[in-house]
C-alpha positions in Angstrom: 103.4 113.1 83.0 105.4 116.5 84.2 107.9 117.6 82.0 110.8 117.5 84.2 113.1 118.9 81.7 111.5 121.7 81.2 112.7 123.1 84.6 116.5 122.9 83.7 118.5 125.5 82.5 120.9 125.0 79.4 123.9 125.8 80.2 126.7 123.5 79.6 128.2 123.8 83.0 125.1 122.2 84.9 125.5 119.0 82.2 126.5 115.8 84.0 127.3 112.6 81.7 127.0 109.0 83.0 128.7 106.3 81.0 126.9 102.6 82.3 127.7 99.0 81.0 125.1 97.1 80.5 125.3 94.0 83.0 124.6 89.9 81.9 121.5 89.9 84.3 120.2 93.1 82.1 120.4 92.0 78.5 117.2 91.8 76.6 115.6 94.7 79.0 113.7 97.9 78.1 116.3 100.5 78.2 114.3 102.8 80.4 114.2 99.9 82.8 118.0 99.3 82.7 118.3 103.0 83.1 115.9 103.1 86.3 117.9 100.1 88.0 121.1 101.5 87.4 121.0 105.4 88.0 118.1 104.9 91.2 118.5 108.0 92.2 116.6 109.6 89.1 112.6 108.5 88.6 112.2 106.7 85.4 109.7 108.9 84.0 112.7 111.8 84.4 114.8 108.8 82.3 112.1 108.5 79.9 112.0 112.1 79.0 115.8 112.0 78.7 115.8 109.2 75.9 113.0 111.0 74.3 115.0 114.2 73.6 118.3 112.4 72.7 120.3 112.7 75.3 120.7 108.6 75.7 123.2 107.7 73.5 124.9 103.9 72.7 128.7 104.1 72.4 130.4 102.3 69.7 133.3 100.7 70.6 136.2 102.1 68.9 139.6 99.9 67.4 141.4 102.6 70.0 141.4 105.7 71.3 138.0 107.7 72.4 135.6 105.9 72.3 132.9 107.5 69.5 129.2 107.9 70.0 126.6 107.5 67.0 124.3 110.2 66.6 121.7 111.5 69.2 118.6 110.6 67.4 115.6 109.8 70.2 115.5 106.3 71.1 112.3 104.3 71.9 111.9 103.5 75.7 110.8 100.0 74.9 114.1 99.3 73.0 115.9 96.2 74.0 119.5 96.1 75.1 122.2 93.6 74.9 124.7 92.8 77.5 128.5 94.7 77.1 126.7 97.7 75.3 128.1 100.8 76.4 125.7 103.7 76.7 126.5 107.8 77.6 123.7 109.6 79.1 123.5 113.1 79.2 122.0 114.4 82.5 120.1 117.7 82.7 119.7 119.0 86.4 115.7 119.2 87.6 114.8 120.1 90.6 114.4 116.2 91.6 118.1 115.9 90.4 119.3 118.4 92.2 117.7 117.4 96.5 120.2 115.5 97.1 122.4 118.2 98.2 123.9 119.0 101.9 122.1 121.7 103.5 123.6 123.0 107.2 120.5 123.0 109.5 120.7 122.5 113.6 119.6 118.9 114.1 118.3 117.9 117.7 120.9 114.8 117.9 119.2 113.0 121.5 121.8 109.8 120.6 124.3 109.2 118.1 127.0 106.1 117.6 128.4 104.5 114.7 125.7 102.7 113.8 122.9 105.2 113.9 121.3 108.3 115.4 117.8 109.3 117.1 116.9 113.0 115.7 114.1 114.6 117.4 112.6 116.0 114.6 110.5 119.7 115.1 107.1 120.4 113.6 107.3 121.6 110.0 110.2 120.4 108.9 109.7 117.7 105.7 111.7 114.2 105.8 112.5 113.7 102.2 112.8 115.9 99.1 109.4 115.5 97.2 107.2 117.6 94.9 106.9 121.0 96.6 109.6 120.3 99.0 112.8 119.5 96.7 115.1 121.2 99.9 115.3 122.3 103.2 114.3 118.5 104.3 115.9 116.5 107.0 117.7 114.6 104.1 119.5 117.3 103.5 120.7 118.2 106.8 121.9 115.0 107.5 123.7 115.3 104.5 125.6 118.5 105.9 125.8 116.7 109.2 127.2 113.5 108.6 129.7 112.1 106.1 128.3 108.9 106.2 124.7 110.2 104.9 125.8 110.3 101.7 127.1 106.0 101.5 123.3 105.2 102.9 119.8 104.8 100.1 118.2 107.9 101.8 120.8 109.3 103.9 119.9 106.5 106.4 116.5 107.4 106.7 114.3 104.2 107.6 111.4 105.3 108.9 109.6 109.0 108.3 107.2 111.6 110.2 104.3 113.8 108.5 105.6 117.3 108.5 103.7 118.8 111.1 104.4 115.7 113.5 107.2 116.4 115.7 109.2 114.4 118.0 111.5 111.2 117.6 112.9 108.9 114.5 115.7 106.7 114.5 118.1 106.9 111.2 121.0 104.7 110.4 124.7 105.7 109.8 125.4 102.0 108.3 124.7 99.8 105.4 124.3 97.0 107.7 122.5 99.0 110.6 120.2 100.5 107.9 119.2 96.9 106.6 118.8 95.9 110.3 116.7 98.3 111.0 114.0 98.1 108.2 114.0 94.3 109.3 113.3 95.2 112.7 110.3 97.7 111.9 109.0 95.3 109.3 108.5 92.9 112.5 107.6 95.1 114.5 110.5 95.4 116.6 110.4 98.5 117.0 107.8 100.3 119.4 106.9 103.6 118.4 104.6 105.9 120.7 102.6 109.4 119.8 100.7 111.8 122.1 97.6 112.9 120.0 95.4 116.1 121.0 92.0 114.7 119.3 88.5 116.8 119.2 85.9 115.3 121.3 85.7 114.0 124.7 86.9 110.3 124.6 83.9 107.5 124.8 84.0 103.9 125.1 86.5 101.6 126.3 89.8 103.2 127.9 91.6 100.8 125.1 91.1 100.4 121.7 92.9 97.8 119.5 92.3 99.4 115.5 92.6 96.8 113.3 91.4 99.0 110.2 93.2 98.8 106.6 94.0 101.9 105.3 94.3 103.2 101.4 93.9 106.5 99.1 90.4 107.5 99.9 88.5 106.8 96.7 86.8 109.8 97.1 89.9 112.3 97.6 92.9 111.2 96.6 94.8 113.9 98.6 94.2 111.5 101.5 94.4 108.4 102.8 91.0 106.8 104.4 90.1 103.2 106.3 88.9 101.0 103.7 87.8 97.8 102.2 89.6 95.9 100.9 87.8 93.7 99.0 86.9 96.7 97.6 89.5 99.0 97.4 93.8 98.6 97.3 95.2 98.9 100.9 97.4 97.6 103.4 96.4 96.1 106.8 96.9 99.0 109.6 97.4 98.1 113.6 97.7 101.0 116.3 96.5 100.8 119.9 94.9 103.8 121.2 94.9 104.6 125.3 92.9 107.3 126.6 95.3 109.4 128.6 92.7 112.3 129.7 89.5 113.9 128.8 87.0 116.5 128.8 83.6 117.4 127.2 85.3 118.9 123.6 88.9 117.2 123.7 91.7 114.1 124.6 94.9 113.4 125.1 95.5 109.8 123.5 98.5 107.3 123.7 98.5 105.7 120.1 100.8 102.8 119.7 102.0 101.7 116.1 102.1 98.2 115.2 102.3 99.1 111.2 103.0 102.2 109.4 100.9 103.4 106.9 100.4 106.8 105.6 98.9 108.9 107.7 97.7 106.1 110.3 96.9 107.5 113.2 95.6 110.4 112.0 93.2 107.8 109.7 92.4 105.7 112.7 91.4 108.9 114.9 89.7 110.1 112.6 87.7 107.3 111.7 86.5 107.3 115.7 85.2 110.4 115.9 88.5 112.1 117.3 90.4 114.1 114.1 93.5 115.8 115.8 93.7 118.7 116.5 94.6 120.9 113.9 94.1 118.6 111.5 92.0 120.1 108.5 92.4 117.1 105.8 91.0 114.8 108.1 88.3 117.3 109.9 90.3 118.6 112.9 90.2 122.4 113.5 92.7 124.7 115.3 91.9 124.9 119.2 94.0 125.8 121.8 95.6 128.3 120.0 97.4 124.9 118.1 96.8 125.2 113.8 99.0 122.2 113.2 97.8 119.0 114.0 98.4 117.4 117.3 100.6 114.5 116.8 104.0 114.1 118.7 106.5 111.2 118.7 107.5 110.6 122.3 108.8 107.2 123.0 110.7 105.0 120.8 112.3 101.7 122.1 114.2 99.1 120.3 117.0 96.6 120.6 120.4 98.0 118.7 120.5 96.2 115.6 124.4 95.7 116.2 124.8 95.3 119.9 121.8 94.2 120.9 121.4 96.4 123.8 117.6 97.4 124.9 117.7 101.5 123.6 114.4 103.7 125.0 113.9 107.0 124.5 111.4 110.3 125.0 111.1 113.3 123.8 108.9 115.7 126.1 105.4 117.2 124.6 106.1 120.4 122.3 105.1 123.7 124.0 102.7 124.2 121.6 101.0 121.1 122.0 101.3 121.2 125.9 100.2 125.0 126.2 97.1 123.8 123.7 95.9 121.4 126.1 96.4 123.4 128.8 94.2 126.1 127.5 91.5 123.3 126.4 91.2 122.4 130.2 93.2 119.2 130.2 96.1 119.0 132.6 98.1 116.6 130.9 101.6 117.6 131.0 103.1 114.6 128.8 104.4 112.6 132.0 104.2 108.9 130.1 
């Protein structure tokens, strides 16, 4: 388990305290559990740590005045709590702790109510804090961009784009358009299209219809890989694929999602014949003078999840993706 403590500097200044009640629904818990479900925001083996070194403390309730604490001895995770217990914790900032912070970043807004917003999103830029990428996210610029980021789980987020895939996503700027909008991906109400530049000219059938679970590839756990799943964990994973153009060496292909797993279509391609471009954890290779793989999100349509109205949008191919097929002899030029 990383020691997420050990990342933090002492000073006093950085120390946050929390003071939580326990609720009726909680009492007779783990404490590390209560801790997780009420302080979300921090992972619970960051909570762990924290009652390890004595920085969870239960608050005796005083006759009057300020309310005591008993003494910070370590507490075991697995200890029980009782409902009306009072408990201080004493917050050190990690890394983890600390994402969660509004960054100012130029955001390519292509709609924007008061419901929600379609970002097109550029090639190398990370969704969500995570290990290695604690800033500089899209998080955080929506943070910086829009009041109401910070009342939403996730600034709004609802759906999410590898880092090197560019083009469109749809976040919410309302609890109730938010909860809406998971719904409607969840049903697959929402139609999400990419433009892929694969390796190898396309054989076969001009349509495909991939019904192919995908989980962690039980021989690399880096990636994700089609699998059985009698066999193996997974989910069920749908994308249609349409041949758009090809040559000897490459393709441009339409993939459709009808789920989203990790990774899918680059999974799906891959497990083909046809890695994207670019791709180097699923066997692409740089071509066309493109390193990062070839994956752009260029049409996404739905129904407004408050008005009801039909929404479409597109986001023209990247130039870097357009000059790569150019140069690889395919004249493509993204027209859907």
């Amino acid at each position: 388990m990383p020691d997420e403590l050990a990342d933090v500097a002492d000073s006093a200044d950085s120390v946050e305290w929390r003071e939580l009640i326990v609720p009726v629904e909680a009492h007779g818990m783990r404490l590390d559990r209560v801790l997780a479900d009420e302080l979300p925001e921090f992972s619970r083996s960051y909570l762990q740590q924290l009652i390890g070194a004595g920085l969870v403390k239960r608050s005796v309730k005083p006759t009057g005045g300020i309310m005591p604490t008993e003494p910070g001895a370590a507490l075991k995770t697995s200890l029980k709590v009782k409902a009306g217990e009072r408990w201080q914790v004493e917050l050190r900032p990690t890394q983890q702790s600390q994402a969660f912070r509004p960054e100012d970043m130029a955001l390519d807004v292509v709609f924007r109510d008061e419901h929600l917003m379609v970002i097109h999103k550029p090639a190398g830029l990370v969704v969500h804090p995570a290990p290695g990428n604690w800033s500089g996210t899209l998080l955080n610029g929506l943070l910086a961009a829009d009041a109401q980021a910070a009342m939403l789980p996730r600034a709004g987020i609802v759906h999410r784009l590898d880092k090197d895939t560019s083009g469109l996503m749809v976040v919410a700027r309302s609890r109730t358009a938010m909860d809406r909008l998971v719904e409607m991906i969840a049903r697959r109400d929402v139609n999400r299209q990419y433009a892929a530049l694969a390796h190898r000219g396309w054989r076969g059938p001009a349509r495909r219809e991939v019904e192919a679970p995908i989980g962690r590839d039980p021989a690399n756990r880096l990636r994700m890989a089609v699998v059985d799943l009698a066999h193996h964990a997974g989910k069920t994973a749908s994308t249609t694929l349409d041949v758009l153009e090809t040559v000897e060496q490459h393709c441009w292909v339409r993939c459709t999602l009808h789920t989203g797993r990790t990774h899918q279509i680059r999974v799906h391609m891959a497990s083909l014949g046809h890695p994207l471009v670019g791709d180097a954890l699923y066997g692409g290779m740089p071509a066309g003078g493109l390193s990062r793989q070839g994956l752009h999100a260029w049409r996404l349509a739905f129904e407004h999840p408050m008005t009801g109205e039909a929404l479409c949008f597109y986001a023209e191919l990247p130039q870097d993706m357009a000059q790569a097929g150019r140069f690889l002899g395919l004249s493509y030029n993204g027209v859907i």
